[in-house]
Backbone as CSV, one residue per row, in Angstrom:
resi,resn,N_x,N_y,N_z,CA_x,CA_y,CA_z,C_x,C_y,C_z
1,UNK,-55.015,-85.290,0.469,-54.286,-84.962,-0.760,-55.182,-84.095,-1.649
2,UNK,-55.085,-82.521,-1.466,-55.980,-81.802,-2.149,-55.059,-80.801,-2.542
3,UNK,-55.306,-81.561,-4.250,-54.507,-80.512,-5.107,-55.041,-79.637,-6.254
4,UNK,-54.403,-78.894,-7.050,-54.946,-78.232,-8.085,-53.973,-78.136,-9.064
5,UNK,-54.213,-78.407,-10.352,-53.293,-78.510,-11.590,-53.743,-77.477,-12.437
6,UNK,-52.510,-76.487,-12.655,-52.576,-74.915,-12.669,-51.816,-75.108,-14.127
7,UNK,-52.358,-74.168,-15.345,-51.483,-74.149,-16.292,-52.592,-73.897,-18.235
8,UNK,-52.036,-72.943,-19.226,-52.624,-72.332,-20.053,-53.355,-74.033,-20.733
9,UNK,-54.690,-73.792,-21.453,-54.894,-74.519,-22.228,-54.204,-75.155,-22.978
10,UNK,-54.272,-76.676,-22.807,-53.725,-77.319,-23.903,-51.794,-77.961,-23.510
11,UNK,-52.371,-78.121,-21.997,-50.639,-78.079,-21.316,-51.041,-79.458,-20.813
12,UNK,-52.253,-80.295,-20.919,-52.465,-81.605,-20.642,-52.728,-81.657,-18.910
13,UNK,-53.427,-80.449,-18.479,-54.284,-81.132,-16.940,-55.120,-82.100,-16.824
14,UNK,-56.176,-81.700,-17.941,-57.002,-82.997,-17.875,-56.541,-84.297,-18.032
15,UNK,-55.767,-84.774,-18.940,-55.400,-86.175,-18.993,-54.528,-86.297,-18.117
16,UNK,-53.020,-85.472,-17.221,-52.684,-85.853,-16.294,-53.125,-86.067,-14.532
17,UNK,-54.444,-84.873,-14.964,-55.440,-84.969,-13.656,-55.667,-86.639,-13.667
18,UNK,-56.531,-86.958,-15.030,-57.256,-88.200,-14.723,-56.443,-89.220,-14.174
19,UNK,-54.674,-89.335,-14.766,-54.405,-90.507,-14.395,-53.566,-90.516,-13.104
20,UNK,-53.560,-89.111,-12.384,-53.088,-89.313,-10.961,-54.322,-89.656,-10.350
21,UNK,-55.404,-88.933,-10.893,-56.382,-89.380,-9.510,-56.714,-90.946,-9.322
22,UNK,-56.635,-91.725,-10.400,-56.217,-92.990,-10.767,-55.396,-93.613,-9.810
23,UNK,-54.185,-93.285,-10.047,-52.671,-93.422,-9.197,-53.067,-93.704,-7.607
24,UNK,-53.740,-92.302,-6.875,-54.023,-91.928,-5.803,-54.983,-92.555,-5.088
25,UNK,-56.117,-92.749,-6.134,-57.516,-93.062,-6.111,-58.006,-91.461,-5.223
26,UNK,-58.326,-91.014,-5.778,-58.703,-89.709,-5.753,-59.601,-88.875,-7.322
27,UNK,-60.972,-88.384,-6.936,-61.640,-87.933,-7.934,-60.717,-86.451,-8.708
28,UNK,-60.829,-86.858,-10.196,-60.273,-85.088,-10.905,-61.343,-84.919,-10.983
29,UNK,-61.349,-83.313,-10.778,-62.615,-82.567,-10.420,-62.679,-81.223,-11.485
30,UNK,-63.418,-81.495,-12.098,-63.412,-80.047,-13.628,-64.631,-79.355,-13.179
31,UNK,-64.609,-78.093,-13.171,-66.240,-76.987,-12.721,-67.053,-77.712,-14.040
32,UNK,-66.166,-77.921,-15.014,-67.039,-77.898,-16.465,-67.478,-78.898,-16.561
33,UNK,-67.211,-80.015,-15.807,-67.792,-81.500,-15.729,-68.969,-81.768,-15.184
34,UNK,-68.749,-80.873,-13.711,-69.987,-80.487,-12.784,-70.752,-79.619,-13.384
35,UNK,-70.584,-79.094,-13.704,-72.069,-77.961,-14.247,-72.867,-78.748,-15.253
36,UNK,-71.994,-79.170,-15.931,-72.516,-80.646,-17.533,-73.636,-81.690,-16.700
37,UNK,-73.081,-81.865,-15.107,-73.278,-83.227,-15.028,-74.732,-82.764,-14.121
38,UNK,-74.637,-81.275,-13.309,-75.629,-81.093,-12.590,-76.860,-80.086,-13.507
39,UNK,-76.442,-80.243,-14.964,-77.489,-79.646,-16.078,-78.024,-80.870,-16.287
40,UNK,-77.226,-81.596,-16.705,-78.192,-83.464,-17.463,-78.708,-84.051,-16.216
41,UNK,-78.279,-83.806,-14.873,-79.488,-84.316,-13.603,-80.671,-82.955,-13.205
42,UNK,-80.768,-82.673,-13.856,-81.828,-80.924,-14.088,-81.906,-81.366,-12.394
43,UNK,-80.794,-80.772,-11.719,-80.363,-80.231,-10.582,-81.272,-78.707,-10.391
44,UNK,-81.412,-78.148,-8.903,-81.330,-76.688,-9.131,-80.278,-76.311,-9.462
45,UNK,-79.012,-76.635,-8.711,-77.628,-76.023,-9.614,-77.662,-75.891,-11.172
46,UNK,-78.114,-77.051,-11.514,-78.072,-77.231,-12.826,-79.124,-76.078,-13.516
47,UNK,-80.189,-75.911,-13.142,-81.061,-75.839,-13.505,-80.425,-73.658,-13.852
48,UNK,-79.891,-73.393,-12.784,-79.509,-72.123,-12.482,-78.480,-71.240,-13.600
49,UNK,-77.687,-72.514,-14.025,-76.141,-72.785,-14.808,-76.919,-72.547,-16.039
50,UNK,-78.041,-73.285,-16.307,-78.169,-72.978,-17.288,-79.002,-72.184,-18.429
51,UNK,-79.256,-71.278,-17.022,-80.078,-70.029,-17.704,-78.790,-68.999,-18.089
52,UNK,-77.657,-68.892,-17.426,-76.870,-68.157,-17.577,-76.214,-68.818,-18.853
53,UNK,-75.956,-70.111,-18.883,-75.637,-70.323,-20.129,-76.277,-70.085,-22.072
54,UNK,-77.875,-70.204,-21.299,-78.668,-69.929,-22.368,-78.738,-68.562,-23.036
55,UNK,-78.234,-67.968,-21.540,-78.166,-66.296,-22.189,-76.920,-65.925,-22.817
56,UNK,-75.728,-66.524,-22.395,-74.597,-66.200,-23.359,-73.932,-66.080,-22.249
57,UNK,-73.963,-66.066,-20.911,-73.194,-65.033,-20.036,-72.617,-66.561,-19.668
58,UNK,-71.189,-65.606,-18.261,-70.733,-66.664,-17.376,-71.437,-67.004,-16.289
59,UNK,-71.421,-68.804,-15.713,-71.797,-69.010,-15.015,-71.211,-67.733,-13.612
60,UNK,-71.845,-67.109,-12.836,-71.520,-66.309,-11.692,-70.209,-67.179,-10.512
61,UNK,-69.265,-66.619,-10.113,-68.622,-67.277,-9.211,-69.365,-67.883,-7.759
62,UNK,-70.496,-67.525,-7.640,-70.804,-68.127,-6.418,-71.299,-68.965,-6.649
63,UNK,-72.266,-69.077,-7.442,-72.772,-70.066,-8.433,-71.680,-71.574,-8.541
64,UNK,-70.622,-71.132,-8.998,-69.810,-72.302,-9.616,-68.832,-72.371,-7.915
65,UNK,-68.192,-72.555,-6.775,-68.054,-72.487,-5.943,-69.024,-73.250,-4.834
66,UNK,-70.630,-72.603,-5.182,-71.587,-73.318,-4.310,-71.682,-75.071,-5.114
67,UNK,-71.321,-75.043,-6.616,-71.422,-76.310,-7.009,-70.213,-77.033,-6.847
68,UNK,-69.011,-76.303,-6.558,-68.092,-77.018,-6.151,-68.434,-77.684,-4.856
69,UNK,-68.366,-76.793,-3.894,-68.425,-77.411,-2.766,-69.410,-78.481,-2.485
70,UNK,-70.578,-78.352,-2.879,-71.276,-79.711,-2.696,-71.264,-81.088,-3.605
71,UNK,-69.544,-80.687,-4.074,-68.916,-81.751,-5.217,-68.209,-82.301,-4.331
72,UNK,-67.180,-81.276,-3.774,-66.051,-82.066,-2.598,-66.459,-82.485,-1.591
73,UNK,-67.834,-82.390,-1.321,-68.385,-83.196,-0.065,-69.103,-84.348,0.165
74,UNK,-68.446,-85.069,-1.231,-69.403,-86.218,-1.485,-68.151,-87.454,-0.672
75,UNK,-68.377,-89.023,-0.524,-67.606,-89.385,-0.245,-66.277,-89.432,-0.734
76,UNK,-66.476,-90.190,-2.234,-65.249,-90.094,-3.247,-63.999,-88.887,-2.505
77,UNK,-64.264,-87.805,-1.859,-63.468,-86.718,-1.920,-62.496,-87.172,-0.836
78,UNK,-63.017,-88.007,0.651,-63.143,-88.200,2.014,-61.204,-87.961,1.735
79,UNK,-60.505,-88.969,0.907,-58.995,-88.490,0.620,-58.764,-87.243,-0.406
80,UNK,-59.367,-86.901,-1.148,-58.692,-85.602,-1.727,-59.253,-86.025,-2.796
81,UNK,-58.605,-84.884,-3.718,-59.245,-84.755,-4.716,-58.275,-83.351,-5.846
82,UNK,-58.227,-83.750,-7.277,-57.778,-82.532,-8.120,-58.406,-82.009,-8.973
83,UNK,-58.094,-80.629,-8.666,-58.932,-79.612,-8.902,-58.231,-79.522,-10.741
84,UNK,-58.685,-79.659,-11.579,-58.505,-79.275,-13.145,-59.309,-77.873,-13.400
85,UNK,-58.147,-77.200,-13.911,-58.953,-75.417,-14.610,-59.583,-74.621,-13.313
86,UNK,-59.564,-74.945,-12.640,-60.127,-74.275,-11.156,-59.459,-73.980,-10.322
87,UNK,-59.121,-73.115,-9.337,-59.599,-71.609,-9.862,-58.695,-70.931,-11.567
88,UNK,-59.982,-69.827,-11.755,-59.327,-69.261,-13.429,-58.899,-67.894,-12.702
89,UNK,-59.593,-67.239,-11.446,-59.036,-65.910,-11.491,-58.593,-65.717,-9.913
90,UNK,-58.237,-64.715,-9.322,-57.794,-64.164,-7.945,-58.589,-64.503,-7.297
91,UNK,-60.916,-64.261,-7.485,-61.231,-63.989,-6.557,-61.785,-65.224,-6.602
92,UNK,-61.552,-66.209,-7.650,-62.020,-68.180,-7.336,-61.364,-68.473,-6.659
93,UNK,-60.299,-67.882,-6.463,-58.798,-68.655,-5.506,-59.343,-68.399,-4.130
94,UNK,-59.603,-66.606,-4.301,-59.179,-66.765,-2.363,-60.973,-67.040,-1.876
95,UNK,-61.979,-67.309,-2.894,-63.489,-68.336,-2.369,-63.057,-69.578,-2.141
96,UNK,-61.725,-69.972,-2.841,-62.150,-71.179,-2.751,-61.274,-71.706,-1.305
97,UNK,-60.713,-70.674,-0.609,-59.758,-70.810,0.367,-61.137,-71.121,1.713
98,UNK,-62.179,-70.457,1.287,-63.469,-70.637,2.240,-64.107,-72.178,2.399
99,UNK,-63.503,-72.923,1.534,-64.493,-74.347,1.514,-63.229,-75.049,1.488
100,UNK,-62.132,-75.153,1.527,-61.394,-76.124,1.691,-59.836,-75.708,1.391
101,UNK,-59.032,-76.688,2.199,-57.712,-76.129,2.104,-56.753,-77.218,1.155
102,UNK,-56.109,-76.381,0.600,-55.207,-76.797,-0.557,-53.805,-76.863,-0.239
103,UNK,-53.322,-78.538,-0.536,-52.307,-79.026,0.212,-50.657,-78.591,-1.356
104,UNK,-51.316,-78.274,-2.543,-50.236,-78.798,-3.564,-50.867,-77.760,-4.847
105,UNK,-49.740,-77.202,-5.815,-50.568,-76.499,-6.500,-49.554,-76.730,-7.745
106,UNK,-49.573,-77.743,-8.975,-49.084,-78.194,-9.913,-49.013,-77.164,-10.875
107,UNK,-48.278,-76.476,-11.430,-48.131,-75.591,-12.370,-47.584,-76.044,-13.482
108,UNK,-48.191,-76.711,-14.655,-47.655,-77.431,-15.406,-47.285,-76.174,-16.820
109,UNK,-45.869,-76.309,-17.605,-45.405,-75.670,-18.021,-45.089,-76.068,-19.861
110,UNK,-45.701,-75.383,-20.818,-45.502,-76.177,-21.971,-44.546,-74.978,-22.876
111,UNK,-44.164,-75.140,-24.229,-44.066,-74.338,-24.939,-45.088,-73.689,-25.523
112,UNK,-44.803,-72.667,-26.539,-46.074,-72.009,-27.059,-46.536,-73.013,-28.307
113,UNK,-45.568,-73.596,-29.170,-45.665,-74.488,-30.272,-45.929,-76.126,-29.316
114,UNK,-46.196,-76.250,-28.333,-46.281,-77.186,-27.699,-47.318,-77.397,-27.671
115,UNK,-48.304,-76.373,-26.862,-49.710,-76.394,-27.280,-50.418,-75.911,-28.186
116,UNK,-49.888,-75.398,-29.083,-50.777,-74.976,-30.304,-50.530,-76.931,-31.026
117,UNK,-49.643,-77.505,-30.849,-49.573,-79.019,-31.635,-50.552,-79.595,-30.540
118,UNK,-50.674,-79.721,-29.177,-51.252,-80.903,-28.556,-53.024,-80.335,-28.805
119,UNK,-53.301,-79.249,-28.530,-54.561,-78.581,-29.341,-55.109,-78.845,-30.566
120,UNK,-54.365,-78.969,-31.289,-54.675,-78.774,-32.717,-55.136,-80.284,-33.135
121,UNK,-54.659,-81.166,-32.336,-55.050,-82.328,-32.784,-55.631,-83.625,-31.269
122,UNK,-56.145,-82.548,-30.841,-57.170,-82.908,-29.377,-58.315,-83.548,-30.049
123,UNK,-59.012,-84.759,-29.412,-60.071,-85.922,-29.821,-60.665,-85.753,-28.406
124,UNK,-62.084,-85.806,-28.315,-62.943,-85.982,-26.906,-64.158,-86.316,-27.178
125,UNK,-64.100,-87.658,-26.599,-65.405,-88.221,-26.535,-66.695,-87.723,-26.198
126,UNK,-67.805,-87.651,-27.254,-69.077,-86.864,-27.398,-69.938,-87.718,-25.786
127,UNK,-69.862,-88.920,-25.313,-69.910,-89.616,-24.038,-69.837,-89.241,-22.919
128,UNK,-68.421,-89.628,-22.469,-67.921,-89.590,-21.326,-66.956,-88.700,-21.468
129,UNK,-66.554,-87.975,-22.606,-65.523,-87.091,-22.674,-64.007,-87.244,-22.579
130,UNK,-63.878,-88.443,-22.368,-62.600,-89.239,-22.389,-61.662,-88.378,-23.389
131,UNK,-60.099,-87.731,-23.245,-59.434,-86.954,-23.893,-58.516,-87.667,-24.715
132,UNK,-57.947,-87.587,-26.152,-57.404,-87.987,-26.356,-56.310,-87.073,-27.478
133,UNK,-55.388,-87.692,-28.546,-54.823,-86.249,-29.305,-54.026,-87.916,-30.405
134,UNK,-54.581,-87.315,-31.327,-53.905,-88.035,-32.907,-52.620,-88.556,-32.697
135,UNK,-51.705,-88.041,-31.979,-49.948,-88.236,-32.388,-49.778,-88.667,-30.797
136,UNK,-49.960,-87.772,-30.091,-49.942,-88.465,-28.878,-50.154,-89.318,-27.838
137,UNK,-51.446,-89.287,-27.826,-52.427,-90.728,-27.846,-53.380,-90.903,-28.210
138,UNK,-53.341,-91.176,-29.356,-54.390,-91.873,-30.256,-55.028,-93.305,-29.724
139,UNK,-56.449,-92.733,-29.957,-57.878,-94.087,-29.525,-56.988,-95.448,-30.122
140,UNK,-57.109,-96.720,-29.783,-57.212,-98.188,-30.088,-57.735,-98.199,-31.794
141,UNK,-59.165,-97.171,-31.632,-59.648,-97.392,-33.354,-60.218,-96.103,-33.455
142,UNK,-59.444,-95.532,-34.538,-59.847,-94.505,-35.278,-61.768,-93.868,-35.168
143,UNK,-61.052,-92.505,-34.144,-62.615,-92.312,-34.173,-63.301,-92.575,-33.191
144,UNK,-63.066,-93.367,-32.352,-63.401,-93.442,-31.402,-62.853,-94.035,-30.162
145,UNK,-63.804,-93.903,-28.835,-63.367,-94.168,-27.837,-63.069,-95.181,-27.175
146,UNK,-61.922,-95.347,-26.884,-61.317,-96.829,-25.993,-62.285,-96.701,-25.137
147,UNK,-63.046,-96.018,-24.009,-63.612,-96.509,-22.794,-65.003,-96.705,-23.048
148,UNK,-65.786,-96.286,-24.176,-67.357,-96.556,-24.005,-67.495,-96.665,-25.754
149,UNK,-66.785,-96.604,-26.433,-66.944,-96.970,-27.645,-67.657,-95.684,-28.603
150,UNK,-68.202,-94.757,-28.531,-68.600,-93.128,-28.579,-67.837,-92.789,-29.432
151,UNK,-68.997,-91.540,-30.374,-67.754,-90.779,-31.594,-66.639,-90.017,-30.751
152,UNK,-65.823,-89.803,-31.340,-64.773,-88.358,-30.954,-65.227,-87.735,-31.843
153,UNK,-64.671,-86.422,-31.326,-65.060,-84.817,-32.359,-63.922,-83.790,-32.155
154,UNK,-63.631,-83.177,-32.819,-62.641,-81.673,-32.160,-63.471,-80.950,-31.637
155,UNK,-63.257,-80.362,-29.831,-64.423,-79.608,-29.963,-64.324,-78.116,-30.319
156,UNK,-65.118,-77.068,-30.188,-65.075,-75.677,-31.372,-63.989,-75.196,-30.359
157,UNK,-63.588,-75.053,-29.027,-62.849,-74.461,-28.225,-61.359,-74.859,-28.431
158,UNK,-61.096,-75.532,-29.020,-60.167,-76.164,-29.599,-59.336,-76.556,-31.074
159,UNK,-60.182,-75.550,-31.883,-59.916,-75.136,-33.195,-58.915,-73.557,-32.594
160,UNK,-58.116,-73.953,-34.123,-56.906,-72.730,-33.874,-57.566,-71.373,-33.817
161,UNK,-57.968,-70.732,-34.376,-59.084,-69.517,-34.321,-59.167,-69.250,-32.534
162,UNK,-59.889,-70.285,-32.249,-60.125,-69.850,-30.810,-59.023,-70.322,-29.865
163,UNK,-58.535,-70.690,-29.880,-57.243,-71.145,-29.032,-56.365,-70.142,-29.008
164,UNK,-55.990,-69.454,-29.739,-55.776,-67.659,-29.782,-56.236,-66.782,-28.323
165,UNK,-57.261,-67.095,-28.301,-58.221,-66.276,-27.249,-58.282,-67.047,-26.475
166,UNK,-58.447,-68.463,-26.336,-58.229,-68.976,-24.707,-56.605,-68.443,-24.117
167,UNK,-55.435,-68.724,-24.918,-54.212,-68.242,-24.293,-54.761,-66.948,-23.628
168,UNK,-55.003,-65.847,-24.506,-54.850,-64.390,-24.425,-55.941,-64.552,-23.295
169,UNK,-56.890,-65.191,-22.793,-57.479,-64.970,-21.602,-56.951,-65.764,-20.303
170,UNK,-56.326,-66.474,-20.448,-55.409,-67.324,-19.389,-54.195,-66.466,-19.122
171,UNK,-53.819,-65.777,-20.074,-52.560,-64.833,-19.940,-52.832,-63.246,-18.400
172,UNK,-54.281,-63.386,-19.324,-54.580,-62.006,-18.567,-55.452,-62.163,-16.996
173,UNK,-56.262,-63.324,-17.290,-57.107,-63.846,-16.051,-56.417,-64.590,-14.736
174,UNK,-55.691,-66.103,-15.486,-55.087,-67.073,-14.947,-53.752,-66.793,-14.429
175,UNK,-53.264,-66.001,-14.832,-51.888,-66.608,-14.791,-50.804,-65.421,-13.562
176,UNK,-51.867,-64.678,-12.784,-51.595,-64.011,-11.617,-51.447,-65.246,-10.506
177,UNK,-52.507,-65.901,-10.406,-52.536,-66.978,-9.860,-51.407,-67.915,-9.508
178,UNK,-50.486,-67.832,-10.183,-48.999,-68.546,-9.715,-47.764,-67.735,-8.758
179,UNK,-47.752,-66.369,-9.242,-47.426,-65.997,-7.801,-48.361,-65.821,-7.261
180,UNK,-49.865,-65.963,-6.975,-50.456,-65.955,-5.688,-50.086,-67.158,-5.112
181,UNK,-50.155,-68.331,-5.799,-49.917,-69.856,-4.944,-48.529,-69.796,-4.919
182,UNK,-47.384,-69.289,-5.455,-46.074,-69.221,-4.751,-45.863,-68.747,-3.783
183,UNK,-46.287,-67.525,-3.522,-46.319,-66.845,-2.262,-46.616,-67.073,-0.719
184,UNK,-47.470,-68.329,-1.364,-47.943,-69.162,0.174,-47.586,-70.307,-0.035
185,UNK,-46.391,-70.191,-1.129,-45.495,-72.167,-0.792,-46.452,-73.381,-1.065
186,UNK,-46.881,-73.002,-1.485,-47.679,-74.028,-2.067,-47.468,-74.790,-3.787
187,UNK,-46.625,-73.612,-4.582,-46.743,-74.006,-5.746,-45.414,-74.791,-6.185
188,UNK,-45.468,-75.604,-7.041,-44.437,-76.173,-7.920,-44.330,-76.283,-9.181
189,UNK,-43.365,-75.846,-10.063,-43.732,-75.575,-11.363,-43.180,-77.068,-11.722
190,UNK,-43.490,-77.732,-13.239,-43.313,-78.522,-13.570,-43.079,-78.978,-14.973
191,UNK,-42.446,-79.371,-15.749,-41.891,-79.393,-17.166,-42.851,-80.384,-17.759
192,UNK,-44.209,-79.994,-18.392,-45.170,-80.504,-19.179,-44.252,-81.163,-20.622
193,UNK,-43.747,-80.923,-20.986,-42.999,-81.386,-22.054,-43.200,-82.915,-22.759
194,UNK,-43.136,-83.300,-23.538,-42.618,-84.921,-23.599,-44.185,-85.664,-23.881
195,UNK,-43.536,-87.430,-24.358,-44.467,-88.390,-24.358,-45.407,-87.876,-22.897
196,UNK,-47.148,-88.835,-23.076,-47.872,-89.242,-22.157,-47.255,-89.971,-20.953
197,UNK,-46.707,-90.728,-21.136,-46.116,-91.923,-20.423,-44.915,-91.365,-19.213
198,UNK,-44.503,-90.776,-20.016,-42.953,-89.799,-19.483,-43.053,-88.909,-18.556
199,UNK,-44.401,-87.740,-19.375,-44.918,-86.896,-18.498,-45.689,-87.641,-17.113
200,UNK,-46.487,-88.568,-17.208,-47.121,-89.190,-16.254,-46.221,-89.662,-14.963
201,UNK,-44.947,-90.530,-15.458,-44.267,-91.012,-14.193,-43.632,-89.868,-13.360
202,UNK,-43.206,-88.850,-14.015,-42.320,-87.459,-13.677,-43.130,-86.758,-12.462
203,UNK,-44.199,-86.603,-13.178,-45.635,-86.104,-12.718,-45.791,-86.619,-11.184
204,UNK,-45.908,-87.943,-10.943,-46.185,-88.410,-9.561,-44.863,-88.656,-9.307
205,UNK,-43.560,-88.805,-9.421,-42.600,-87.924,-8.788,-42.307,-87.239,-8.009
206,UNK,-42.910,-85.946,-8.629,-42.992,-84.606,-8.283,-44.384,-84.330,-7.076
207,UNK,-44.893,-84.721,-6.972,-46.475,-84.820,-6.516,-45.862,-86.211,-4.692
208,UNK,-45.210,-87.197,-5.256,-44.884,-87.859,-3.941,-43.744,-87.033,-3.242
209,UNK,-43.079,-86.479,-4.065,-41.120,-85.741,-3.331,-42.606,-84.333,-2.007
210,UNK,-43.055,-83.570,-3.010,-43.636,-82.654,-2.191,-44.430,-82.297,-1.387
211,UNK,-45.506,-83.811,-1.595,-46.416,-84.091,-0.096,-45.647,-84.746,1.108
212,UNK,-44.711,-85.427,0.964,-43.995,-85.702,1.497,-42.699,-85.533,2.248
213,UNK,-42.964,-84.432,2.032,-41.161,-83.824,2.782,-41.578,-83.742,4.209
């Protein structure tokens, strides 16, 4: 079960990644988690990530690819695994066709006032990063995190200012990427819309009807 959850900032991959892989028992897999996680184990990966980061630039695609792959080859993966924000452009897609094959490709679909509201009031644990959003699902206690107890913060990528420019680069980078994964039947679009709860059951629904035919 190796999928990828495709769709502009702020359309809720991450929190619906986490709770299928849950569902499945299957790891969600973020580049941005791994690079975080193989910088704080001063990895060579890590170590590599973050000279490019220090300089301002992007991590290089082979770079982030070579850290994928020695992500999906850990056991956790042995059933599958979802891919969150990965691939962002044409030529992550067809690298990433070199290290492993992709059974499902979730295209989750919001309004434009949909995510400028679930954005605007996004909470993530300074911790473990645990996601959360004021109106939608709001922490147990103000401020902080149900799973490790940790401040929340808005983070700067997620202030309206810049959320402007993540669309306008998902528009222009990302979003070829859906007829590329239509084209090889792989993709399914899907109505992000609605409560957590709502979206979640719909979600694996859609995810059991199409591995399964």
């Amino acid at each position: 079960m190796r999928m990828i959850f495709l769709g502009p900032p702020g359309v809720g991959k991450g929190t619906h990644a986490q709770e299928a892989g849950e569902h499945y028992g299957i790891p969600k897999i973020s580049t941005g988690d791994i690079l975080r996680e193989e910088i704080k184990n001063d990895s060579e990966l890590g170590k590599k990530a973050q000279e490019y980061m220090n300089a301002g630039g992007l991590v290089p695609d082979d770079l982030i690819i070579e850290t994928l792959k020695s992500r999906i080859s850990r056991d956790d993966c042995i059933e599958g695994f979802i891919l969150d924000g990965f691939p962002r452009t044409l030529e992550q897609a067809e690298a990433l066709e070199s290290i492993s094959e992709i059974e499902l490709v979730v295209n989750f679909n919001l309004s434009y006032g949909g995510i400028m509201q679930r954005l605007g009031g996004r909470l993530t644990c300074r911790k473990c990063e645990a996601i959360y959003h004021v109106k939608n699902n709001p922490p147990k206690r103000e401020g902080l995190c149900d799973l490790c107890s940790s401040e929340l913060y808005v983070r700067e990528d997620q202030k309206p200012e810049v959320i402007e420019t993540r669309l306008k680069t998902y528009e222009r980078e990302t979003k070829p990427l859906i007829d590329y994964y239509r084209k090889k039947n792989l993709l399914v679009d899907f109505n992000a819309e609605g409560e957590v709860k709502d979206v979640s059951e719909r979600l694996i629904k859609l995810i059991d009807k199409n591995l399964n035919q």
